[in-house]
N, C-alpha and C positions, 0 to 999 in steps of 0.2 A: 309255656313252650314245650315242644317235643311232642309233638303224637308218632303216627306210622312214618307219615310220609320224613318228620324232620329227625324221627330216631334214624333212616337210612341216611337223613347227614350226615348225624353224630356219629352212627355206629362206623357208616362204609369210608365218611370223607371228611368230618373236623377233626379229628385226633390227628389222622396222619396230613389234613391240606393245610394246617394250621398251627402245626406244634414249634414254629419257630418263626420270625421273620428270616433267620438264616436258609431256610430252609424253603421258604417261600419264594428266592430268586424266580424273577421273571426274565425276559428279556431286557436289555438296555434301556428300548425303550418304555418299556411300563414298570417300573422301578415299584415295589411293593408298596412304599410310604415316600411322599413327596410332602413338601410343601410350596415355597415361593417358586412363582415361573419365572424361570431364569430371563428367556426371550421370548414373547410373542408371535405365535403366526401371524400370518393376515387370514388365514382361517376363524383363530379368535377373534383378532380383531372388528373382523365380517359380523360375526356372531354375536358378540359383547359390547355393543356399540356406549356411548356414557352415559344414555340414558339409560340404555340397560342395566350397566354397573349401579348406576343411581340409585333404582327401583330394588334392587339387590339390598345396597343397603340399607334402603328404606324400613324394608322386609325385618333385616336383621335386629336395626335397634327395636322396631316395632313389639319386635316377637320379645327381647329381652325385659318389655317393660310392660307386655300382657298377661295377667294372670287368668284368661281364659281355659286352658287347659286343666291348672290347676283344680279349676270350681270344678270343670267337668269331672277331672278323676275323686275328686269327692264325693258326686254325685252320687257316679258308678261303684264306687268301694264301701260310702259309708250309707248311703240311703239305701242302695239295690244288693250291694256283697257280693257274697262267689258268686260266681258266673258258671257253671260245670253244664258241660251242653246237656238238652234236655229239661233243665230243671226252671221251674219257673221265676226265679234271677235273670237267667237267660234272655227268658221267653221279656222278661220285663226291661231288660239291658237293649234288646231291639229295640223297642219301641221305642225309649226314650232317644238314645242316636238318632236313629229316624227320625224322629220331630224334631230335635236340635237342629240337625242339619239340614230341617226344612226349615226352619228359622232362618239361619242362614240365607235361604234364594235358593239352594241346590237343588235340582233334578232327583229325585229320592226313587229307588226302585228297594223291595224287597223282593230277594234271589231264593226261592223255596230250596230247602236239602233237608233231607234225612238227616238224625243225628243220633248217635248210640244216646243211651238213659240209663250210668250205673251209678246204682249210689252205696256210699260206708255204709257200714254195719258197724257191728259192736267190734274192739279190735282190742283184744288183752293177749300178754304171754307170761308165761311165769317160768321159773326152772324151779321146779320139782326136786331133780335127782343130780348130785352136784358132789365132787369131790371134799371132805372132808364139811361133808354138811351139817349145820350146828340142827340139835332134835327139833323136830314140828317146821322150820325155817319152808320158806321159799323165797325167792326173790323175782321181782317184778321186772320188764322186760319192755321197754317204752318202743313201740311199732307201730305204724299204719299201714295197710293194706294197697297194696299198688294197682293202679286203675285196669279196671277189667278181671281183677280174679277172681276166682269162685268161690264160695262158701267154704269154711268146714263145717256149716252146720252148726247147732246153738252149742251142740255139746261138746265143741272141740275136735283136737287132735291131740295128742300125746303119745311121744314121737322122740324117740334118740335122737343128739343134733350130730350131726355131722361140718366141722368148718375146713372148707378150702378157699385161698388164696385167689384163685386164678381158675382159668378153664381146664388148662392141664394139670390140674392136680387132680381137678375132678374125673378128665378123663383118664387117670391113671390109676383109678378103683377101681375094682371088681365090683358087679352087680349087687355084687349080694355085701357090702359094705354100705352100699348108698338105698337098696330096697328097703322101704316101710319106713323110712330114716326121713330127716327133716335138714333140708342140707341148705346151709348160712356159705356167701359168699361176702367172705371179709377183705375184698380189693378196698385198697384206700386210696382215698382222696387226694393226690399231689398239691398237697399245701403250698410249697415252696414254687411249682411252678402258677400257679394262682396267683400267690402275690408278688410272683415276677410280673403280670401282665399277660400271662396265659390261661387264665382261667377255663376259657371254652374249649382249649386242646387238655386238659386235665378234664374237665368234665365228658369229653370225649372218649377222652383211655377208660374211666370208670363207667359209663352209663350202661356202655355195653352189657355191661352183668344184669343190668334194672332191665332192659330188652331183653335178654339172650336167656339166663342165666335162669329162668324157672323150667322152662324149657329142655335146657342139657341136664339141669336135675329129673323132670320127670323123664323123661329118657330111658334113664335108669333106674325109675322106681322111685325115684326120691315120693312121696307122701306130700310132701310142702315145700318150699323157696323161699328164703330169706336174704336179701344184701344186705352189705353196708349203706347207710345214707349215702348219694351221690351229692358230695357240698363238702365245703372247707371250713364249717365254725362249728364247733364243739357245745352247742348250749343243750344238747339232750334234743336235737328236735328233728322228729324224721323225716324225709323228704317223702314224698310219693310221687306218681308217676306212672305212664304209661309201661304198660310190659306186653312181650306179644303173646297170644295165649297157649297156655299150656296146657290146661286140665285140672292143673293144682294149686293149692290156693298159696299168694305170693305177699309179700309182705316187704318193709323195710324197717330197718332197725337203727337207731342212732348209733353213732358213729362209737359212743360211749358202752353202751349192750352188745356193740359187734365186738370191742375190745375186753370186755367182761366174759363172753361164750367164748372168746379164741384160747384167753387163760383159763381157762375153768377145764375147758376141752382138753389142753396138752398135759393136764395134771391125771384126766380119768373121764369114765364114762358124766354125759351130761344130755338129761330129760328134758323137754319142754311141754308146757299143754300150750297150745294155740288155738284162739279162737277170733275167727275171721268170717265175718257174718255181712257181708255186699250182698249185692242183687243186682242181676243184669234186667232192667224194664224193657218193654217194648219198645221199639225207636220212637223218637216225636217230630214232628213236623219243626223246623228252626231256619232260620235265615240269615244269610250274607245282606247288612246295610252296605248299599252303593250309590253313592249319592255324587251328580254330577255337574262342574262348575264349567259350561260348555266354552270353548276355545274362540275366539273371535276370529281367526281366520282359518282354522285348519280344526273345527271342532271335530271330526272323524278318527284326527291324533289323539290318544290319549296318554297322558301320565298319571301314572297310579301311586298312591300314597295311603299307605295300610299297618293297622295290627289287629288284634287277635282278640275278639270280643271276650271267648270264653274267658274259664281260668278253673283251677284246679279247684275245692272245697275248702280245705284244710284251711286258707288264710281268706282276704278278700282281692287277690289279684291285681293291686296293687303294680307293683314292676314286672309284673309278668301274667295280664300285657295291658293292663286298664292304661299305662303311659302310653303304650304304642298309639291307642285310641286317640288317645285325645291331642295328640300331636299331628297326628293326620287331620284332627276335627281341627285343629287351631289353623295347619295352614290356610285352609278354606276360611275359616273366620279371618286372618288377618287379611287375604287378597281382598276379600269384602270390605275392611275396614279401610282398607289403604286406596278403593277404589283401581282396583288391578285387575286386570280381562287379558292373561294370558294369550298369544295365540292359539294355545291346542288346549283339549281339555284337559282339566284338573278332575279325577275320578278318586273320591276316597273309598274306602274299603275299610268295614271295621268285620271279620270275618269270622264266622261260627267255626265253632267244634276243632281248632288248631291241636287241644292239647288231645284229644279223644282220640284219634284218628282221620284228622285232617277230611271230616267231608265237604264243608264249607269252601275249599280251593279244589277241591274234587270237581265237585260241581259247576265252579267259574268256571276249571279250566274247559271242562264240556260243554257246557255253554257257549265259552267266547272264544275256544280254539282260534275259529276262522277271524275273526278280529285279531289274533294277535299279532297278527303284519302291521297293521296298524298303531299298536301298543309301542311309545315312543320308550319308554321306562315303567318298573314297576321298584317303588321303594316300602323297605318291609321296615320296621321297627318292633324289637322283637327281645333284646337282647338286656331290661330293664331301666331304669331314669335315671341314672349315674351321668355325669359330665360325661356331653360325648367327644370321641378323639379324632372322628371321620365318618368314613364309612368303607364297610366293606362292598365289592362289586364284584359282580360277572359282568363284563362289558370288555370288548375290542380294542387296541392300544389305542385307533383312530377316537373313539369316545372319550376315553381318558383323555387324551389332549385336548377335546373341544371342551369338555368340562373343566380345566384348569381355572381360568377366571375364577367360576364359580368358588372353587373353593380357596380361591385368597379372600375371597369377601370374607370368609370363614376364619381365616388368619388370627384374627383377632382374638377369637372367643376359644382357642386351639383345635378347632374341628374340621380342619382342610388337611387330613391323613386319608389316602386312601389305601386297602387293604385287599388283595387280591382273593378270592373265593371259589375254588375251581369248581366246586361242587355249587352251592345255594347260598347267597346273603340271607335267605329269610326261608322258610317250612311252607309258608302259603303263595310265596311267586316263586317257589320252586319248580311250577308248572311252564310258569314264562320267561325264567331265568332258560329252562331245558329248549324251549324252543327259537332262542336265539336273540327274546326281550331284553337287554338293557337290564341289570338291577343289581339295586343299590338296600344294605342295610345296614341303618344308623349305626354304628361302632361305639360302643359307651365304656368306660372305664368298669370293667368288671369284676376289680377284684375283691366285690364284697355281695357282687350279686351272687353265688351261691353259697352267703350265708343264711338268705333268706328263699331262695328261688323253690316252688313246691313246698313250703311249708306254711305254718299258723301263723308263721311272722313275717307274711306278704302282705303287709297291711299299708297302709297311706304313712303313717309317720315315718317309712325308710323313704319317703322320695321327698328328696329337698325343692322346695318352687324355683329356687334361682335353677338347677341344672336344671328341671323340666322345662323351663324359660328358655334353654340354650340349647338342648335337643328342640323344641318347637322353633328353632331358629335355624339348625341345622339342615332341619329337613323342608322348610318353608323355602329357605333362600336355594336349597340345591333343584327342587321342585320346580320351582318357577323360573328359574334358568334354562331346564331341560324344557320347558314347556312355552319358553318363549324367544328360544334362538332363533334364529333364520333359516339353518339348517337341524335337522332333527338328529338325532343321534347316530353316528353310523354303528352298525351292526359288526 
């Protein structure tokens, strides 16, 4: 998660549209988190009839006692690995979705897109020159290189560091403090509002810096960019990530090496040599699988159900977003298995290059613009395989209430919250969230996903089968409700 398009969530609109349910007040009628329906319209009613409830729960025990998804993210994590657009993971990660979900019966198209091609280098840092340094010493300095920077070249850098807190500390140097210099943004991590249950507005106040922050250092000369990891667990391991570019080469430090250079910093001068050796390749050909389960009465409807094929190198993508997949692939397999033919179509979407720069929803949205009147929902899953608590929505107070039912089927398993989103539920139907589509994105208990999210320990053994069981239930039952009302979603 996070390229261009979902860094201008994070940077312009999760921090501040998310940083509290208090603070989230909607109007009366679309109350931030609900659960049971108090009273019934006869809109619902209309809508919900008891065979539909029926099929609903049909859906749900279904889902909680399939381990199709599971296999699938195995597949993808331990047979195939990173996924990092461009690289032939990737190119291998299509193919196989695609013929699953040709398995399936589905309608299979591949959606050609461009896709950037960068890959690590060698990534060492040491400190050299250090206050009250014992003879011959250095000390090692555990970083990776954040997605899209440029070299320094085999032979390094070696570079006085500079550490500031925040933007304004930086903007409050003169040039020639931060020129030739190697300047560390030591923002931390809000621990405490993380395992309150805010994780995504904490990672929101911090990431800014992973975006921003090489940038207002080259600016001024800075030589190189270093942050803080953007994550809340202390194991030494650095996160990496999209940054926009700058010219210079950018890096991330564990959270442990960032509090190492702050004290070392405030005691005296402190050297680093960095060497950051990536390569931007030429773009590659890659594709959006779209694979389609046609609507028996209104197949021209579509609802969308998606995540995010790539995944960063460093781990094997895992919660971020191999789950997304294959919970999208599961709804599709369980309507097949339960013998269920929605009225409108079911469109799943497992989408290229999300973490890179978002070409992969670039492309849809150019593509299928003119269809998107048509587009009844687009549900994103994005946010990793943690029990989920709801979903978050861009959608009309009128939607919200015709969706109720639906999520009392949900009741049970605690995933009938829903969570208002002013900005985007999801990076890749941020295109159709903006054009007045309906969407919804799974809402998962996140307060352990940024101890692994962009790093080495995005691997399969952090996703438990029973929650992926109950996310693949989440979004199966709310899916096939939107996709088989009577009336379609209002806008």
């Amino acid at each position: 998660m996070i390229n261009h398009l979902s860094l201008g969530i994070f940077l312009a609109g999760f921090s501040s549209a998310i940083p509290s349910l208090a603070q989230n007040q909607q109007p009366a009628s679309t109350p931030p988190l609900f659960a049971a329906i108090p009273h019934e319209t006869e809109a619902q009613k209309a809508n919900f009839p008891p065979q539909l409830i029926n099929e609903l729960e049909a859906i749900k025990t279904a889902a909680l006692a399939d381990d199709y998804a599971y296999r699938q993210l195995e597949h993808l994590t331990e047979n195939i690995g990173a996924r990092p657009s461009g690289s032939p993971q990737a190119k291998a990660a299509v193919a196989y979705v695609a013929a699953e979900l040709r398995k399936l019966g589905l309608d299979v198209q591949l959606e050609e897109t461009k896709v950037p091609h960068w890959v690590r280098g060698a990534e060492t840092a040491q400190l050299v020159e250090y206050p009250e340094q014992a003879p011959d010493a250095t000390q090692k300095i555990v970083l990776t290189a954040l997605g899209g920077s440029p070299s320094t070249g085999a032979e390094g850098i070696t570079a006085d560091v500079v550490v500031v807190n925040n933007f304004d500390e930086l903007s409050a140097l003169d040039r020639e403090k931060v020129a030739g210099k190697i300047v560390l943004f030591n923002e931390i991590f809000d621990k405490q509002k993380s395992a309150g249950g805010m994780a995504f507005a904490a990672y929101g106040e911090a990431v800014r810096y992973r975006g921003s922050g090489p940038r207002a250092a080259a600016d001024l000369g800075a030589v190189a960019a270093l942050v803080r990891s953007v994550g809340d667990a202390d194991f030494r391991l650095p996160h990496t990530g999209l940054s926009y570019p700058a010219g210079i080469p950018a890096g991330a430090v564990t959270a442990e090496d960032a509090e190492l250079i702050a004290h070392l910093a405030a005691q005296g001068k402190v050297r680093m040599r960095l060497i950051l050796t990536p390569q931007k390749l030429p773009d590659e050909t890659s594709y959006n699988v779209i694979a389609d389960l046609k609507g028996s009465e209104h197949p021209e409807q579509i609802v969308v159900v998606s995540g995010h094929l790539d995944s960063w190198d460093l781990g094997t993508g895992a919660i971020d977003d191999g789950a997304g997949v294959v919970i999208a692939m599961e709804t599709a397999e369980i309507f097949q298995k339960l013998h269920l033919r929605p009225r409108r179509t079911l469109r799943v979407i497992a989408w290229m290059d999300e973490e890179n720069g978002g070409a992969g929803a670039q492309t849809y949205n150019k593509e299928h613009a003119a269809e998107f009147p048509s587009h009844v929902a687009a549900i994103e899953s994005d946010s990793g395989a943690a029990h989920p608590l709801g979903f978050e929505i861009k959608m009309s107070p009128q939607a919200i209430d015709l969706l109720r039912p639906a999520l009392n089927v949900l009741q049970s398993i605690g995933a009938n919250a829903l969570r208002p989103n002013p900005s985007s539920p999801g990076a890749d139907i941020s295109g159709m969230a903006e054009s007045g589509v309906p969407a919804l994105g799974v809402m998962q208990d996140g307060r352990t996903y940024f101890h692994y999210h962009h790093t080495a320990a995005d691997t399969l053994d952090k996703v438990l089968p029973s929650e992926l069981r109950e996310n693949a239930a989440a979004m199966a039952v709310v899916a096939y409700a939107i996709a088989s009302t009577k009336d379609p979603l209002p806008r």
